[in-house]
N, C-alpha and C positions, 0 to 999 in steps of 0.2 A: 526607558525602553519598554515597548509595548508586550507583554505576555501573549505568546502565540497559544490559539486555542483550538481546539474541534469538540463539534457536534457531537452529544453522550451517545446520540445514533449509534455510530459506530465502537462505540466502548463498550454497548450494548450488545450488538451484536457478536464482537468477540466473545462476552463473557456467554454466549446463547453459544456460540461455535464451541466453546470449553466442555458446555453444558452437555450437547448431541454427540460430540464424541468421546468424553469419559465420564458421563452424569454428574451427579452432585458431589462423588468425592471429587473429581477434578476439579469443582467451582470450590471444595472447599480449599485444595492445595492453593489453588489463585489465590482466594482470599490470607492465607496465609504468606506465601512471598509478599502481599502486598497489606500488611498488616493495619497502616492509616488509610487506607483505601476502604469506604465501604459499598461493598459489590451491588449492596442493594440498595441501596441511594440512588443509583444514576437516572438522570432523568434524558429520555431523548432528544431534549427541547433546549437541556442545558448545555451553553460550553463548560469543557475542563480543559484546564492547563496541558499544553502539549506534552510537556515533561511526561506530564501522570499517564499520557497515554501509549507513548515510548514505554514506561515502565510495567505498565498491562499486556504490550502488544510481547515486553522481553519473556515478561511471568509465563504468558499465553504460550510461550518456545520453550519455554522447564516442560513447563506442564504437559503442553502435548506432544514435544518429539524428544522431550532429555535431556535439551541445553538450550543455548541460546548460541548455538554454532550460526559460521555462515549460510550450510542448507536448511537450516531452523529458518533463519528470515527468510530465506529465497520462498518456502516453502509461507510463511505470513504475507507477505507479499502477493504472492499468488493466490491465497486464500484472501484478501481486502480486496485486490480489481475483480474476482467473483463477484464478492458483497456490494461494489457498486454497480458494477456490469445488470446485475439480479436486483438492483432496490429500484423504487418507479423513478427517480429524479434519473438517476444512471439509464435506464430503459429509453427516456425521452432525449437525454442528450447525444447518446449514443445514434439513434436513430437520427438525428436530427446532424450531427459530426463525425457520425464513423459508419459509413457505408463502406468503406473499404481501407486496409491498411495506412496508406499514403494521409486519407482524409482524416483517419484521427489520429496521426502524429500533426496533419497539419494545422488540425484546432487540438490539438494538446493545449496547449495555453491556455483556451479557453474552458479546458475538462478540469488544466491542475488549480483553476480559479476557484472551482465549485467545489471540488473535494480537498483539495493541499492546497490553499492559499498562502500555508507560510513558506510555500517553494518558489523557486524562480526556474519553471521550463522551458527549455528552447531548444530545438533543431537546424540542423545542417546538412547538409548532401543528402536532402532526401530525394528518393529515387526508386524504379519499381525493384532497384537490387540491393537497397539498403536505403539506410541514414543512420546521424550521427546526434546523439538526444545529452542533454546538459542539466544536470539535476543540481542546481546549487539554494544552501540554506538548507540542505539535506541534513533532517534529524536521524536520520535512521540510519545502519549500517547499509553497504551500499548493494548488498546482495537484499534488500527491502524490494527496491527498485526494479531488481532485475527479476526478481519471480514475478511481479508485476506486470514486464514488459514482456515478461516468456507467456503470460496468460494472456497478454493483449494480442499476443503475433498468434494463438493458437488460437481463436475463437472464430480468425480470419484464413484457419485450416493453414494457414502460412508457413511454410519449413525454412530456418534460418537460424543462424549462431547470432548469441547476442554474447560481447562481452562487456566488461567493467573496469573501466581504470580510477582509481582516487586521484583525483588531482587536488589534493588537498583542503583545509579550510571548507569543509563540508562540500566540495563540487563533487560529483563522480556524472564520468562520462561514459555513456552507454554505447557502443558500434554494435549495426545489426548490417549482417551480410545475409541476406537471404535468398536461398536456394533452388 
C-alpha cells in the first residue's frame, strides 16, 4: 500500500503560523508534543508522511487553541484554505477555477488534486442555493473540512449553513444551504 504524502510546504507554513502567533515558546511546545519530529529539518521541496502531518496539524490545535476539540480543527481548516487561497499555485488556480462559488465546487476535483491528492472529492446538487460535497479517504476529523469549506463560501462574501454528517469509513458529507 502506497504511503500517502504532502508537500513540507505546508508543514512549513503551519510551524511559521505557530511561530506569528505564539513565537518561539509555542514552536518550542510543538516541538515538544512532537518529540521525533524535527521542526527544523523540513524541507519545502520534501514529501512527509501524511500521518506526520495529521499529527503536526493535532500539535498545531494544543498549541494554539487548548485542544484538539472539534472547533480546534474547524478553526485549522480554516486557517489551511487561507494558506492556499494566499500561496502563488492557489492565486493561479483559483483565478483560473473559482471565479465564483458554483465554479470552484465545480473544479473542486481539480483543486483537491493539487493540494489533497490522497482525497477523493465529489459534489451533488449543486446549485445557486446549495450543494452537497463528499469527502472520502478523509484523514482528518471532519470539522477539518468544514472550516475549510466555511472559508471557501466566505471569500465569495457568500451567507450559508454548511453542515457535516460522518458516514463512516473516513467519508463525511458536507450540505451547504446558502442564504
Amino acid at each position: 500500500m502506497k504511503t500517502e504524502t504532502v508537500p513540507g510546504f505546508f508543514l512549513l507554513e503551519d510551524v511559521d503560523f505557530v511561530r506569528q502567533q505564539k513565537g518561539n515558546p509555542g514552536v518550542a511546545a510543538l516541538q515538544k508534543l512532537l518529540p521525533s519530529f524535527d521542526l527544523n529539518k523540513i524541507s519545502p521541496i520534501r514529501k512527509f508522511p501524511l500521518s506526520e502531518e495529521v499529527a503536526l496539524l493535532r500539535a498545531m490545535a494544543i498549541v494554539l487553541y487548548g485542544d484538539d476539540s472539534p472547533e480546534s480543527w474547524e478553526k485549522i481548516g480554516a486557517h489551511d484554505f487561507i494558506t492556499v487561497r494566499d500561496s502563488s499555485l492557489g492565486k493561479v488556480l483559483l483565478s483560473l477555477f473559482g471565479k465564483s462559488f458554483p465554479d470552484l465546487i465545480h473544479n473542486g476535483t481539480r483543486l483537491f488534486s493539487y493540494f489533497a491528492p490522497f482525497v477523493t472529492f465529489s459534489y451533488r446538487d449543486l446549485s445557486d442555493t446549495g450543494a452537497v460535497f463528499t469527502v472520502e479517504k478523509d484523514p482528518y476529523p471532519k470539522e477539518y473540512y468544514l472550516g475549510l469549506f466555511r472559508s471557501m463560501v466566505a471569500i465569495f462574501s457568500a451567507s450559508g449553513v454548511i453542515t457535516v454528517v460522518d458516514k463512516g469509513d473516513r467519508i463525511h458529507e458536507y450540505h451547504l444551504e446558502k442564504r
